[in-house]
PDB file as gemmi writes it, atoms N, CA and C in Angstrom:
CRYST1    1.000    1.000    1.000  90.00  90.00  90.00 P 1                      
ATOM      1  N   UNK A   1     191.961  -4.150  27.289  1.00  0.00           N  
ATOM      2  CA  UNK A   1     191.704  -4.084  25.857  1.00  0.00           C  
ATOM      3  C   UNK A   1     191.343  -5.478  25.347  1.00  0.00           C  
ATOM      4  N   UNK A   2     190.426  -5.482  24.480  1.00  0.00           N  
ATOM      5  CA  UNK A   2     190.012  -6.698  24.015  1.00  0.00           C  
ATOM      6  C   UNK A   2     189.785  -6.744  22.508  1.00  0.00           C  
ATOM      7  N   UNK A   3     190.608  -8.096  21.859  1.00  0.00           N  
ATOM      8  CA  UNK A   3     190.740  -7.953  20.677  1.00  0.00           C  
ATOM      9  C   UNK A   3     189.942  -8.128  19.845  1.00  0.00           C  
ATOM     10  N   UNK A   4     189.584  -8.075  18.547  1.00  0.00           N  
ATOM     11  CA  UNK A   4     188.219  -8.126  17.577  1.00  0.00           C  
ATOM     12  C   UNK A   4     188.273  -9.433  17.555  1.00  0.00           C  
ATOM     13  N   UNK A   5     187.707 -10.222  17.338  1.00  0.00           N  
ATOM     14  CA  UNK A   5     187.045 -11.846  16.554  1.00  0.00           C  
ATOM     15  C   UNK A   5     187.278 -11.395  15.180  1.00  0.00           C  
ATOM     16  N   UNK A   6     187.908 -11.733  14.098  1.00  0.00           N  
ATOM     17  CA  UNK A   6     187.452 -10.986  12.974  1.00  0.00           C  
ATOM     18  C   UNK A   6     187.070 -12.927  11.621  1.00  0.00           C  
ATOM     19  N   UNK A   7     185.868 -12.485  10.865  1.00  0.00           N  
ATOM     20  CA  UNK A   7     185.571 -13.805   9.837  1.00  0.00           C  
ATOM     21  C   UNK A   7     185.616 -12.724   8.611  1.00  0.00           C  
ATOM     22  N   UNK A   8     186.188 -13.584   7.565  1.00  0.00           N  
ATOM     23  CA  UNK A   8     185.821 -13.388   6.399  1.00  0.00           C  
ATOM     24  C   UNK A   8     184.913 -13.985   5.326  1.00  0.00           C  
ATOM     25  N   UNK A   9     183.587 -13.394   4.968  1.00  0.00           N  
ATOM     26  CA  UNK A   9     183.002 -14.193   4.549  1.00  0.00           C  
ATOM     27  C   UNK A   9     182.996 -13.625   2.472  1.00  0.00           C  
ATOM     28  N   UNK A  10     182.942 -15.199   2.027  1.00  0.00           N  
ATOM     29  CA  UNK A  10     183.008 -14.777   0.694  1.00  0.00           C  
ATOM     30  C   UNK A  10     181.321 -14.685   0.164  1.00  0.00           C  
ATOM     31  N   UNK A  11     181.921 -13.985  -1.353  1.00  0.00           N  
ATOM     32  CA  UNK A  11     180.353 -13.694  -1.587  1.00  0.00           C  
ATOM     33  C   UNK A  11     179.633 -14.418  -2.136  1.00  0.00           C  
ATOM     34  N   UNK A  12     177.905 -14.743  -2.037  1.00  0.00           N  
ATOM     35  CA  UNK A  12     177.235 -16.138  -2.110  1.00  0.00           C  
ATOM     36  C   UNK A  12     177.638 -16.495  -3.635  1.00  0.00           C  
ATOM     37  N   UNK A  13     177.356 -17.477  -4.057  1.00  0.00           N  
ATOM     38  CA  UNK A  13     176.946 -18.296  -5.427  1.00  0.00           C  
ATOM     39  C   UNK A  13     176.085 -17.306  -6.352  1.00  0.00           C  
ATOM     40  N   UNK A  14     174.514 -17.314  -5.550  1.00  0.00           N  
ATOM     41  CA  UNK A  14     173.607 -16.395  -5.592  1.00  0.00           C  
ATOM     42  C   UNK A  14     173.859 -14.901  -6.481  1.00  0.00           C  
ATOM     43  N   UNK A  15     174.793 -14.294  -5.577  1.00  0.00           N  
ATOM     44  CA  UNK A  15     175.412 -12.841  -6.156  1.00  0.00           C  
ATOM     45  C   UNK A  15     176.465 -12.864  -7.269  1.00  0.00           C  
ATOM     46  N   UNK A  16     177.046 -14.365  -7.696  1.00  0.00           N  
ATOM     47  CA  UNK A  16     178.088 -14.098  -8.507  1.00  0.00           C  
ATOM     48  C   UNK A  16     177.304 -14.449  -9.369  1.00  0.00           C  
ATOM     49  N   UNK A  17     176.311 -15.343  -9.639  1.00  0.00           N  
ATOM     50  CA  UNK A  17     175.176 -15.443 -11.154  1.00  0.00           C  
ATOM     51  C   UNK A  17     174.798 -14.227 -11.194  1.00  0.00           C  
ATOM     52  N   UNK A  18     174.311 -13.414 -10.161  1.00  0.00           N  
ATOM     53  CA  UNK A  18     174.073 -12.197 -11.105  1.00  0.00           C  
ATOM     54  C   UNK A  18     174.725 -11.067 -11.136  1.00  0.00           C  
ATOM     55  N   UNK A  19     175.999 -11.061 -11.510  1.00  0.00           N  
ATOM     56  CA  UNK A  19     177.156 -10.209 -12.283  1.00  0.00           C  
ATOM     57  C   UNK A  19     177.959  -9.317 -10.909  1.00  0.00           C  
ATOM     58  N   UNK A  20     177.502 -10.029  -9.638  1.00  0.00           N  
ATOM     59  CA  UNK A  20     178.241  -8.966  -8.550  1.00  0.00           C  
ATOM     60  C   UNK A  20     178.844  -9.929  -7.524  1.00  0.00           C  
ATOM     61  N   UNK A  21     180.011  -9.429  -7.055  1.00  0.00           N  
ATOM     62  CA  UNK A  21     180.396 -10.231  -5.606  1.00  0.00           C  
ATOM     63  C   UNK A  21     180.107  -9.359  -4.673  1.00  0.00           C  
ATOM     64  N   UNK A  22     180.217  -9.477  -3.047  1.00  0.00           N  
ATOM     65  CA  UNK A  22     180.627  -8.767  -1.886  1.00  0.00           C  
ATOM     66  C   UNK A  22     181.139  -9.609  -0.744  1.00  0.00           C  
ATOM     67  N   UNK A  23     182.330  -9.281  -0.552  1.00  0.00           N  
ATOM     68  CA  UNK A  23     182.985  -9.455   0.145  1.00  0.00           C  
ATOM     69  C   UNK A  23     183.337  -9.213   2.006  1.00  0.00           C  
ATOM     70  N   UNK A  24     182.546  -9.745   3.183  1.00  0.00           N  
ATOM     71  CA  UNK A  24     182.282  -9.297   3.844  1.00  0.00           C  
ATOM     72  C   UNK A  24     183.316  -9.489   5.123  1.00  0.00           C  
ATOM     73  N   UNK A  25     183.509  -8.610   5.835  1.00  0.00           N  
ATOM     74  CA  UNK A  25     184.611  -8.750   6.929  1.00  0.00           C  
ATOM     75  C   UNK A  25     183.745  -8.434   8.226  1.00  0.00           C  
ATOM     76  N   UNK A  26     183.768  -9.251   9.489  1.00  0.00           N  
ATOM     77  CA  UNK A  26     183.054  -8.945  10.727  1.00  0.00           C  
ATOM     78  C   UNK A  26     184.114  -9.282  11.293  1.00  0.00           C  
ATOM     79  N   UNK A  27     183.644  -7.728  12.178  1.00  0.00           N  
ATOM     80  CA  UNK A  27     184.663  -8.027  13.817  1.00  0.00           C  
ATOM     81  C   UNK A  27     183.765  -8.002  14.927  1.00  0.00           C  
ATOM     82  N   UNK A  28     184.140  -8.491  16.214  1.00  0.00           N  
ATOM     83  CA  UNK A  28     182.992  -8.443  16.972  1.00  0.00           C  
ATOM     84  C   UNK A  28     183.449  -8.462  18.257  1.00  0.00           C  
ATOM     85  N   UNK A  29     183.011  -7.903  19.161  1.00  0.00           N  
ATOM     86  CA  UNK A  29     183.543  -8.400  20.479  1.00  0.00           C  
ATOM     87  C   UNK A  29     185.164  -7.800  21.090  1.00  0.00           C  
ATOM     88  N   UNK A  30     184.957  -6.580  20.187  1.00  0.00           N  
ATOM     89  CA  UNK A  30     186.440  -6.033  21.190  1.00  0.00           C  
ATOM     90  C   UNK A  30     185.707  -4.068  21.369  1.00  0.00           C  
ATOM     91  N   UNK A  31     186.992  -4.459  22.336  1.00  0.00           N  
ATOM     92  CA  UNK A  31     186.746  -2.774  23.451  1.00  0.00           C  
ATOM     93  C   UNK A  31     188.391  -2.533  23.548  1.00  0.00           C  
ATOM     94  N   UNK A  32     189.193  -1.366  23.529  1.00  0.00           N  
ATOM     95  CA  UNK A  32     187.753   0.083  22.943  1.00  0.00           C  
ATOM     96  C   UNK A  32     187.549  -0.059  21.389  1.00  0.00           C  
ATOM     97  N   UNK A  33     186.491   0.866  21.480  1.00  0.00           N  
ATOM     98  CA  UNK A  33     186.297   0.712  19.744  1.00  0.00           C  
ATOM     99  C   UNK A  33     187.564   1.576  18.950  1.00  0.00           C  
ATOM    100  N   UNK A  34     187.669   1.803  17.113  1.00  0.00           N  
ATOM    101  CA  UNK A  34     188.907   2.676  17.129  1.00  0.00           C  
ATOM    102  C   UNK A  34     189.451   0.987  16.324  1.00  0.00           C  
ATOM    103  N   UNK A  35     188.932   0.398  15.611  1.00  0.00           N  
ATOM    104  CA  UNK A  35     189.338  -0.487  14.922  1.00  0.00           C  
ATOM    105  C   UNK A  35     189.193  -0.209  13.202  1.00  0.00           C  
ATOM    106  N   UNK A  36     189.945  -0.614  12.303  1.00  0.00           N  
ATOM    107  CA  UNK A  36     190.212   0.370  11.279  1.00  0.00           C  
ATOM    108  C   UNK A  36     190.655  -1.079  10.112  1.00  0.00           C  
ATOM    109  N   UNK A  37     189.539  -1.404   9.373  1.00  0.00           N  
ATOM    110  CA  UNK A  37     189.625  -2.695   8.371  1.00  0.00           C  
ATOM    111  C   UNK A  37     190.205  -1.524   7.098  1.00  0.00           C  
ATOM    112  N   UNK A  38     191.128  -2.933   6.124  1.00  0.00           N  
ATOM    113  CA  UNK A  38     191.481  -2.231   5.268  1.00  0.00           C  
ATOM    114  C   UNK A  38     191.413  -3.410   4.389  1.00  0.00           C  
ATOM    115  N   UNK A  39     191.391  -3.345   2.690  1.00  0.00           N  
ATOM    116  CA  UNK A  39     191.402  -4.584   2.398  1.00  0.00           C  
ATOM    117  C   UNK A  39     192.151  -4.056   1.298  1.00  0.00           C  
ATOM    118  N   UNK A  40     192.937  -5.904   0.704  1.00  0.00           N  
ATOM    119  CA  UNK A  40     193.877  -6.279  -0.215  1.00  0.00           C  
ATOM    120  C   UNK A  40     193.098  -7.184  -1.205  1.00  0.00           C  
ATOM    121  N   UNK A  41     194.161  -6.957  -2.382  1.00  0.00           N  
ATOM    122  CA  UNK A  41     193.570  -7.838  -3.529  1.00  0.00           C  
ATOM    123  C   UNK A  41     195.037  -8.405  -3.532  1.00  0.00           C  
ATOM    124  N   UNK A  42     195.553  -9.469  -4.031  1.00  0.00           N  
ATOM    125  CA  UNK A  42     196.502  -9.994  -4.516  1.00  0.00           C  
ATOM    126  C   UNK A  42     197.940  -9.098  -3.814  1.00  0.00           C  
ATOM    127  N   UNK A  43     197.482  -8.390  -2.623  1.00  0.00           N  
ATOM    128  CA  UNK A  43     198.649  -7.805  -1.994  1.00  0.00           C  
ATOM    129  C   UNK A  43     198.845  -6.218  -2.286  1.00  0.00           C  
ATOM    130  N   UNK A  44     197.550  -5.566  -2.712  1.00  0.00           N  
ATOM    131  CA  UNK A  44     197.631  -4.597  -3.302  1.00  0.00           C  
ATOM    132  C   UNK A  44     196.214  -3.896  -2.809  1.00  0.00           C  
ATOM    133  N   UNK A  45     196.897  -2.731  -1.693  1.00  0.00           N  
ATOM    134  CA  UNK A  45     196.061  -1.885  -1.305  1.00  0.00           C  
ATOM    135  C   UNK A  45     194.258  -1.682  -1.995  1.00  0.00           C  
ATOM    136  N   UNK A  46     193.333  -2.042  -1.568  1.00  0.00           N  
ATOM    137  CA  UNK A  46     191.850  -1.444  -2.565  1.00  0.00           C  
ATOM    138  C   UNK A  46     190.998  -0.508  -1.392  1.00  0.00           C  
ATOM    139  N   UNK A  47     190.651   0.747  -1.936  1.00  0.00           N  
ATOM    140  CA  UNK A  47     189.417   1.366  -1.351  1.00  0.00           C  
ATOM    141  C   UNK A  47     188.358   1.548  -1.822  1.00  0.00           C  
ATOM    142  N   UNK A  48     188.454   1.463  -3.200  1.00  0.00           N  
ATOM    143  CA  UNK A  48     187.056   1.608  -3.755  1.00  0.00           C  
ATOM    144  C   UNK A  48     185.771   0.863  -3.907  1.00  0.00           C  
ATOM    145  N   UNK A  49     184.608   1.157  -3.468  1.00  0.00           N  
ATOM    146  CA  UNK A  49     183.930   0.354  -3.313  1.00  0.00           C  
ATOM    147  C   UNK A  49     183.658  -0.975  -1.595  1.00  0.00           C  
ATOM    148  N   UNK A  50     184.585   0.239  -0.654  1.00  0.00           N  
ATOM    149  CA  UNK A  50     184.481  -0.264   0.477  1.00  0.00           C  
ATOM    150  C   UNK A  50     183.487   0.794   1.499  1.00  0.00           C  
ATOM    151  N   UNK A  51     182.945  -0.078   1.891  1.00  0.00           N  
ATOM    152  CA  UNK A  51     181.563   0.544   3.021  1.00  0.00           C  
ATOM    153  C   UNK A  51     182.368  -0.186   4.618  1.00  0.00           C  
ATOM    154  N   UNK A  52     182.155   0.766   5.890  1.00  0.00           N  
ATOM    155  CA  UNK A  52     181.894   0.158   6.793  1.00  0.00           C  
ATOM    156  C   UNK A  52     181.321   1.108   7.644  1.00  0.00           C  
ATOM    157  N   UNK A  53     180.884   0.081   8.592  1.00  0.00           N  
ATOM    158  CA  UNK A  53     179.713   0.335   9.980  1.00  0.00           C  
ATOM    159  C   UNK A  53     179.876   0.034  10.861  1.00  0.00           C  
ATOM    160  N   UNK A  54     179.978   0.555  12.428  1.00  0.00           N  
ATOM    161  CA  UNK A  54     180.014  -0.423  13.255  1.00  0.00           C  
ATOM    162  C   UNK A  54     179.281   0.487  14.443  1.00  0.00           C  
ATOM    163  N   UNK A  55     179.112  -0.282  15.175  1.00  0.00           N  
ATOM    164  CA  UNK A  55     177.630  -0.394  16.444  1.00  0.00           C  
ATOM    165  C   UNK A  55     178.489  -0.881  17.850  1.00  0.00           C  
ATOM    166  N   UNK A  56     177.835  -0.434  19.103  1.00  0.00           N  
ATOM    167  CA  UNK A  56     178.177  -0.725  19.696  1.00  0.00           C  
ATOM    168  C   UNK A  56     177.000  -1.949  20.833  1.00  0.00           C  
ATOM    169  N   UNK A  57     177.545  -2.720  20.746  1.00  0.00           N  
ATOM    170  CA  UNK A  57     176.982  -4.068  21.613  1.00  0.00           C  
ATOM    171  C   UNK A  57     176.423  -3.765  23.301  1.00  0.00           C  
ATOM    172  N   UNK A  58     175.559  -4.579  23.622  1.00  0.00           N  
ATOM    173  CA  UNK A  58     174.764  -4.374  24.543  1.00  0.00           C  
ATOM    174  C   UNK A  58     175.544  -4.900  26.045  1.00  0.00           C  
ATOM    175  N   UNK A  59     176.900  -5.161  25.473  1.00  0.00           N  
ATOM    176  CA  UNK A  59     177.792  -5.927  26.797  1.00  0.00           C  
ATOM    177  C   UNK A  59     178.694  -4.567  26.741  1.00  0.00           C  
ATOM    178  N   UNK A  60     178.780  -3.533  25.703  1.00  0.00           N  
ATOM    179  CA  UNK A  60     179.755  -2.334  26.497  1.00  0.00           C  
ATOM    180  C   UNK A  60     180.648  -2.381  25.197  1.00  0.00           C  
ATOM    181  N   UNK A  61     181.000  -3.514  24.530  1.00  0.00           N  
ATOM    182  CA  UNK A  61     182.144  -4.309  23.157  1.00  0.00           C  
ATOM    183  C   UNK A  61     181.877  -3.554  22.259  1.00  0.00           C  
ATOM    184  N   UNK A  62     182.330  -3.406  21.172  1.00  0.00           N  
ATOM    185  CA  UNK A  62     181.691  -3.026  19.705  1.00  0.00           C  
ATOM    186  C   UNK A  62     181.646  -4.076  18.307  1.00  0.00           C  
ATOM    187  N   UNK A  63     181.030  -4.155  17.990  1.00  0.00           N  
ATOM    188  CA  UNK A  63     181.029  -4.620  16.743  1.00  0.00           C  
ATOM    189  C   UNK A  63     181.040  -3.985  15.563  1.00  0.00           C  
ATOM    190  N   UNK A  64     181.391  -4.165  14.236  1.00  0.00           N  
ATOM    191  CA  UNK A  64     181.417  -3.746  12.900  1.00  0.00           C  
ATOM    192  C   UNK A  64     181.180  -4.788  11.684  1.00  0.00           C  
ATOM    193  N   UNK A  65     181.375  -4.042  10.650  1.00  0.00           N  
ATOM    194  CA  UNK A  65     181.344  -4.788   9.630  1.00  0.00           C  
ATOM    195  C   UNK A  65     181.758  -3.875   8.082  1.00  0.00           C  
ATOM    196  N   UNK A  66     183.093  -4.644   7.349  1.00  0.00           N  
ATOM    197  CA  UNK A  66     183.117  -3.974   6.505  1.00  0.00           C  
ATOM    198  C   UNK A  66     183.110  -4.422   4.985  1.00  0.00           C  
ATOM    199  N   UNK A  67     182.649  -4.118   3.971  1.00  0.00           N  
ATOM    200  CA  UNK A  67     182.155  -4.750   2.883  1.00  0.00           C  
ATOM    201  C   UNK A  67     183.213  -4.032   1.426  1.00  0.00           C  
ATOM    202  N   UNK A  68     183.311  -4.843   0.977  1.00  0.00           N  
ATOM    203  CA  UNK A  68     184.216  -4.844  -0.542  1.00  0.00           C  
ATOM    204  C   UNK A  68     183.165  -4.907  -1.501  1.00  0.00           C  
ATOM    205  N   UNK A  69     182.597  -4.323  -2.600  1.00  0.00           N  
ATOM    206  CA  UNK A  69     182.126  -4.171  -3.499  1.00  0.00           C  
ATOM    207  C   UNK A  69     182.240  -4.413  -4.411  1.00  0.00           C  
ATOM    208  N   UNK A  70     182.398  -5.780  -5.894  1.00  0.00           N  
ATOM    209  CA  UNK A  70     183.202  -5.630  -6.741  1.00  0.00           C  
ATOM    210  C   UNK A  70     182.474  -6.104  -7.578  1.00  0.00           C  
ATOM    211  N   UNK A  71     182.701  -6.406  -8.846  1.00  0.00           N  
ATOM    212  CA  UNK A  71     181.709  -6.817 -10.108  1.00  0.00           C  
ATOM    213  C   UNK A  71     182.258  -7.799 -10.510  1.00  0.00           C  
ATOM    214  N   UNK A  72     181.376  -8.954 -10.834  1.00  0.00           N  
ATOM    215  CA  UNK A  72     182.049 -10.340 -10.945  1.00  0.00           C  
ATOM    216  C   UNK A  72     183.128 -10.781 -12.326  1.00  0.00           C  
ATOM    217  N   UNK A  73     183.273  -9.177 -12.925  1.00  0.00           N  
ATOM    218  CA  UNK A  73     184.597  -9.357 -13.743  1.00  0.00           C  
ATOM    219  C   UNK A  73     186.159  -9.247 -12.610  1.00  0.00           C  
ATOM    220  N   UNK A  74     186.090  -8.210 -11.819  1.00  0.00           N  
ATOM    221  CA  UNK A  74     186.952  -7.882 -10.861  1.00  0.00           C  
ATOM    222  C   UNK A  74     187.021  -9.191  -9.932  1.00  0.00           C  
ATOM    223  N   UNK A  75     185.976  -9.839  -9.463  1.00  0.00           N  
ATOM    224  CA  UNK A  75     186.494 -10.647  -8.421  1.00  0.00           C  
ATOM    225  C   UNK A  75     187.038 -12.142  -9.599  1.00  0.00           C  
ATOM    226  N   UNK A  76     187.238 -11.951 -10.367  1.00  0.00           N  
ATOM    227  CA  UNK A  76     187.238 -13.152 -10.882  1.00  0.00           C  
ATOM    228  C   UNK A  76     189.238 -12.913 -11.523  1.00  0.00           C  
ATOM    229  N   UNK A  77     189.362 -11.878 -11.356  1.00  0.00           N  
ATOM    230  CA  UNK A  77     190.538 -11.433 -12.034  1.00  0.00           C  
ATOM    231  C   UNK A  77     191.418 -11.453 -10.129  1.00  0.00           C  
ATOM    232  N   UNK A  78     190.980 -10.983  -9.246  1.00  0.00           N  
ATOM    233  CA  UNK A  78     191.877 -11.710  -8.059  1.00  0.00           C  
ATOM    234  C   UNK A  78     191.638 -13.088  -7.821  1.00  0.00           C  
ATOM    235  N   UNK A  79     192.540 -13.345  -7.139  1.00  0.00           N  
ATOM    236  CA  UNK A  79     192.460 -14.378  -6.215  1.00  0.00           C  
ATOM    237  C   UNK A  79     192.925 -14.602  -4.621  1.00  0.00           C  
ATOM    238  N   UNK A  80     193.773 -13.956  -4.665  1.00  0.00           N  
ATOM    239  CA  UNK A  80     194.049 -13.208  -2.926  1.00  0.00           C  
ATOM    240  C   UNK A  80     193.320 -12.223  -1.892  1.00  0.00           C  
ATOM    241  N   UNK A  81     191.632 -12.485  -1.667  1.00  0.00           N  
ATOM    242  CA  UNK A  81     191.611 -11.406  -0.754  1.00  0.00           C  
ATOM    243  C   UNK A  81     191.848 -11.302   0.666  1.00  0.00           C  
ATOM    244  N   UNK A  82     192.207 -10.095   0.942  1.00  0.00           N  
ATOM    245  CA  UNK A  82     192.186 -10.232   2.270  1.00  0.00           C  
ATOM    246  C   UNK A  82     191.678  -8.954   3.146  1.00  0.00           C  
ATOM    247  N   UNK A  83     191.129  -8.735   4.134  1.00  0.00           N  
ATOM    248  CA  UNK A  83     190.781  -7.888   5.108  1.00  0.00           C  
ATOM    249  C   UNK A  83     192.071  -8.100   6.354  1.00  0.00           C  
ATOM    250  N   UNK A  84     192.172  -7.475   6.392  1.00  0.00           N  
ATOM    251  CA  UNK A  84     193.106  -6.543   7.765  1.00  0.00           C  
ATOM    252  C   UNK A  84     192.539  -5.554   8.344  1.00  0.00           C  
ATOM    253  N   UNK A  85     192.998  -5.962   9.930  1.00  0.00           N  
ATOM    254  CA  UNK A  85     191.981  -5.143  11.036  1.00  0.00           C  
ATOM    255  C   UNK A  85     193.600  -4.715  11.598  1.00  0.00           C  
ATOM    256  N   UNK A  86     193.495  -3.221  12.412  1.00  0.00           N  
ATOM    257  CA  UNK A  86     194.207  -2.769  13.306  1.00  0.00           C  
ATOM    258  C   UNK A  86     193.941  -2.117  14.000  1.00  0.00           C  
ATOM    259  N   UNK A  87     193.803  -3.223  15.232  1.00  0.00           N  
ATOM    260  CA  UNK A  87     193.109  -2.359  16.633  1.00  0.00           C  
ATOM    261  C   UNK A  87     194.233  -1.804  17.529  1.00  0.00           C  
ATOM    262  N   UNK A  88     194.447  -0.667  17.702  1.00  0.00           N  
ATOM    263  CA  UNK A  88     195.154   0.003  18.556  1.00  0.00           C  
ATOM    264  C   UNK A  88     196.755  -0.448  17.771  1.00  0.00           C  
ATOM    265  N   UNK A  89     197.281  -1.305  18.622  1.00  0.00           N  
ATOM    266  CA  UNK A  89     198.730  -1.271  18.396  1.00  0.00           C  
ATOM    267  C   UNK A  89     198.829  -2.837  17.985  1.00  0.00           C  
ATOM    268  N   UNK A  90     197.531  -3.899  17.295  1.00  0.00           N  
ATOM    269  CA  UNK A  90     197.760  -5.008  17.294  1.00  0.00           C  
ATOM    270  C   UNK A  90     197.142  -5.056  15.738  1.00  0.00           C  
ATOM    271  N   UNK A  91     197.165  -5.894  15.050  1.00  0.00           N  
ATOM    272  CA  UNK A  91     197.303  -6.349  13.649  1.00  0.00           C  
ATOM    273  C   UNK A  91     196.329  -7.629  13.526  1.00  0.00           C  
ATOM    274  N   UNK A  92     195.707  -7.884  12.485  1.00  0.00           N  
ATOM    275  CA  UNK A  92     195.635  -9.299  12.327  1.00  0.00           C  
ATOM    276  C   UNK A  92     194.967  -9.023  10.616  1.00  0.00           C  
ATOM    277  N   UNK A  93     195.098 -10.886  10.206  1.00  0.00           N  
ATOM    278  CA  UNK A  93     194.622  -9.949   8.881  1.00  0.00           C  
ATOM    279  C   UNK A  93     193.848 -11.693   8.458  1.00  0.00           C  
ATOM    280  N   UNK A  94     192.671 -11.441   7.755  1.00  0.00           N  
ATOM    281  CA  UNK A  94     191.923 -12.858   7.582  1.00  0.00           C  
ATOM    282  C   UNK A  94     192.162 -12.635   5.554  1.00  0.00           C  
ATOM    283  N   UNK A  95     192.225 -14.079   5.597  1.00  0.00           N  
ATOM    284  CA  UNK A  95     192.226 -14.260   3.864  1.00  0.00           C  
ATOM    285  C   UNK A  95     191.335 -15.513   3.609  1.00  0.00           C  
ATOM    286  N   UNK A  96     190.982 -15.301   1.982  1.00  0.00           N  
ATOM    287  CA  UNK A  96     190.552 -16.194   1.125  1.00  0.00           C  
ATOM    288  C   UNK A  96     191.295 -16.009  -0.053  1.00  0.00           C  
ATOM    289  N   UNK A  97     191.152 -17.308  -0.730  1.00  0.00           N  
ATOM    290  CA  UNK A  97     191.210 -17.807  -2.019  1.00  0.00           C  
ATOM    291  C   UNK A  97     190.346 -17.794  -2.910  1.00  0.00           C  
ATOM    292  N   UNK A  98     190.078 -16.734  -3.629  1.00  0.00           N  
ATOM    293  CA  UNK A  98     188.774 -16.922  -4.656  1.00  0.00           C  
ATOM    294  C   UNK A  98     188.768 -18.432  -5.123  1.00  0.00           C  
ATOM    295  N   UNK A  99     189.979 -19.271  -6.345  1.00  0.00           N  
ATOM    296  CA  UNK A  99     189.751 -20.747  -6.411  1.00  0.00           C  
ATOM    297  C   UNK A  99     188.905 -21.494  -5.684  1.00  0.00           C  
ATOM    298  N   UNK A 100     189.336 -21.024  -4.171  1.00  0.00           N  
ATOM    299  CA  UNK A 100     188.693 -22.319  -3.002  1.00  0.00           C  
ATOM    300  C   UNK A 100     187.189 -21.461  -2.545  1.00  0.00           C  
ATOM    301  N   UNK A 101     186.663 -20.671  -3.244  1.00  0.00           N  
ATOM    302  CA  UNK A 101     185.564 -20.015  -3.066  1.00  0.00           C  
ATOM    303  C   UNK A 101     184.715 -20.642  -4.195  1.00  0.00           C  
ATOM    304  N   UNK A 102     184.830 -21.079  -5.391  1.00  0.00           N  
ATOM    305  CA  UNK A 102     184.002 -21.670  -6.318  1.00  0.00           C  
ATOM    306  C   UNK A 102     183.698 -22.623  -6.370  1.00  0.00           C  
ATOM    307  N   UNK A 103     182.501 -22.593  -6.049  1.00  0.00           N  
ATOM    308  CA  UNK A 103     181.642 -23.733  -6.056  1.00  0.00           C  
ATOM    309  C   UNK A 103     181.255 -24.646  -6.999  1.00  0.00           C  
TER     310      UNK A 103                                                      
END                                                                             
């Protein structure tokens, strides 16, 4: 079994001038697939406005990607996000700081 890589990336400059964030989570590079992102605001369960996808890689691995959706009134009112991955029986969970996201 091989575990995900997982990054959290925040959403550009670009997208918050014009009235939207997205919030992006990649995992990459684990087998078997059966990996299951979930994301937090300030410690508090969110589904709405979450998309994901994932593909399987040309080495046998899988990759994904899962996206948070929010309107730059909402992302501006957290400041804790985080994505959490749970592959099989293992955990991990990546965060940002909206503060340390403004540019």
């Amino acid at each position: 079994m091989v575990r995900p890589s997982v990054s959290l990336l925040p959403p550009s400059s670009e997208q918050l001038s014009g009235g939207s964030a997205t919030l992006t989570c990649l995992l990459s590079g684990y087998s078997p697939q059966g990996a299951v992102v979930s994301w937090q605001v300030d410690g508090t369960e969110v589904t709405e406005g979450v998309l994901s996808s994932s593909e399987e890689e040309k080495s046998g691995r899988y990759s994904s990607s899962s996206t948070l959706s929010l309107s730059r009134e909402n992302w501006m009112e957290g400041e804790l996000y985080s994505c959490g991955v749970l592959h099989h029986d293992h955990s991990q969970t990546q965060s940002l700081h909206r503060s340390q996201c403004e540019g």
